[in-house]
C-alpha positions as CSV (number, residue, x, y, z in Angstrom):
1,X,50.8,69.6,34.5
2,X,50.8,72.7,31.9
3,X,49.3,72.0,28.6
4,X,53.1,71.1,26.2
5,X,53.7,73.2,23.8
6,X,53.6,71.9,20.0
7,X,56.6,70.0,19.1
8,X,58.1,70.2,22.9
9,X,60.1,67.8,24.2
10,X,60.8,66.6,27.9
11,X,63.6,69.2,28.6
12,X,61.6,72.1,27.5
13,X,58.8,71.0,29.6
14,X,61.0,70.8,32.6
15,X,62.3,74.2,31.9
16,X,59.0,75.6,31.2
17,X,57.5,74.4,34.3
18,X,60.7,75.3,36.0
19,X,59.9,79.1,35.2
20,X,56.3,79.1,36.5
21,X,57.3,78.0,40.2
22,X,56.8,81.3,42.2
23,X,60.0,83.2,42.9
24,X,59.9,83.4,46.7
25,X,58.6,86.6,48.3
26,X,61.5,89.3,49.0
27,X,60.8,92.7,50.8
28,X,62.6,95.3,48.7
29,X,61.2,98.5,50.4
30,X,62.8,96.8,54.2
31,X,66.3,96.5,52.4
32,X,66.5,99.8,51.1
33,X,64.3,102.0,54.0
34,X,68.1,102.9,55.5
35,X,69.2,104.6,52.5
36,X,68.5,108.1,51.9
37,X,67.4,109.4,48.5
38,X,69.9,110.3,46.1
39,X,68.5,113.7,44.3
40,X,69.9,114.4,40.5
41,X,72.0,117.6,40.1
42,X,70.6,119.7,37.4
43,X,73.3,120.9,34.6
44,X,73.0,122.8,32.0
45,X,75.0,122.9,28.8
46,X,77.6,124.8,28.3
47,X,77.3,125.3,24.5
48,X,74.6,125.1,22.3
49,X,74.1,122.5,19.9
50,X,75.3,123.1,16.2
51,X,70.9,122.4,15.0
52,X,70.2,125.1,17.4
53,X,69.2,128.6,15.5
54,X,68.3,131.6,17.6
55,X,68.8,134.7,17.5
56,X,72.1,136.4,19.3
57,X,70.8,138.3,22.6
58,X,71.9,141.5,23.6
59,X,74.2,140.4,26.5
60,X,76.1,138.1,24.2
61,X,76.6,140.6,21.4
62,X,78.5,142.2,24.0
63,X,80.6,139.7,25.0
64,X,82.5,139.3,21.5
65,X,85.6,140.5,21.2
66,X,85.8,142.7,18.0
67,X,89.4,143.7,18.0
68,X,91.5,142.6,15.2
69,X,94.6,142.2,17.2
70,X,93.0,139.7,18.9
71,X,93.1,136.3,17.6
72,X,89.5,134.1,17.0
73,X,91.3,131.7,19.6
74,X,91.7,133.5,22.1
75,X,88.5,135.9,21.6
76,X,86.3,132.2,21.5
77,X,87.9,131.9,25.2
78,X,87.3,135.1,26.1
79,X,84.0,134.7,25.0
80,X,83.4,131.5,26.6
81,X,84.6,132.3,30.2
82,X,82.0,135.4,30.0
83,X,79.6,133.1,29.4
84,X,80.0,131.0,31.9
85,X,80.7,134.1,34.4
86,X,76.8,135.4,33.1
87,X,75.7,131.5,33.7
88,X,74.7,131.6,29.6
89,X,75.5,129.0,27.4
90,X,77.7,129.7,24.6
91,X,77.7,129.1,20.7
92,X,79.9,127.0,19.3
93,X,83.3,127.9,17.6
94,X,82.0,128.3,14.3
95,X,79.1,130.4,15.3
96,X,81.2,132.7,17.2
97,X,82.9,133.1,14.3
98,X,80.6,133.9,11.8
99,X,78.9,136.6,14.9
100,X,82.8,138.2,14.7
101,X,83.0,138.3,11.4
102,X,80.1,140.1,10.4
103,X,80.5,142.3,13.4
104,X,84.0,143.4,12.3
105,X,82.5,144.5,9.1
């Protein structure tokens, strides 16, 4: 019998000794050999978050849309679907905005 604990009564000391009987022995490597490996698909992200600062590349300088005709709407989906066509992630609304604006200047 295991040493009781101080101020255990009968119950606990049923449930105690309970817990330290061995589990019985189960082979977990013979149950899943048949299963093939799942591999994890690799993403990335299709904006960048609002902390991030870096500076604007080249390629996405020329993927705003300066025209004043052209509302910030649809120049941020513009903008967006050529990023995604150049597999680069994009800046967030707000950034894109502020790029725009002191572009259009």
């Amino acid at each position: 019998m295991a040493p009781q604990p101080k101020g255990c009564g009968p119950k606990i000391q049923a449930k105690v000794e309970e817990e330290m009987k061995e589990q019985p022995f189960e082979d977990v490597q013979a149950v899943d050999a048949d299963d093939v490996p799942h591999t994890v698909a690799r993403t990335r992200s299709r904006c960048l978050p609002v902390t991030t600062k870096r500076y604007w590349s080249s390629i996405e300088l020329s993927l705003v849309n300066v025209d004043p005709k052209v509302k910030l709407a649809d120049a941020y989906q513009q903008y967006v679907e050529a990023c995604r066509q150049h597999q680069i992630t994009a800046r967030n609304q707000k950034a894109f905005h502020l790029r725009r604006y002191k572009m259009m200047q």
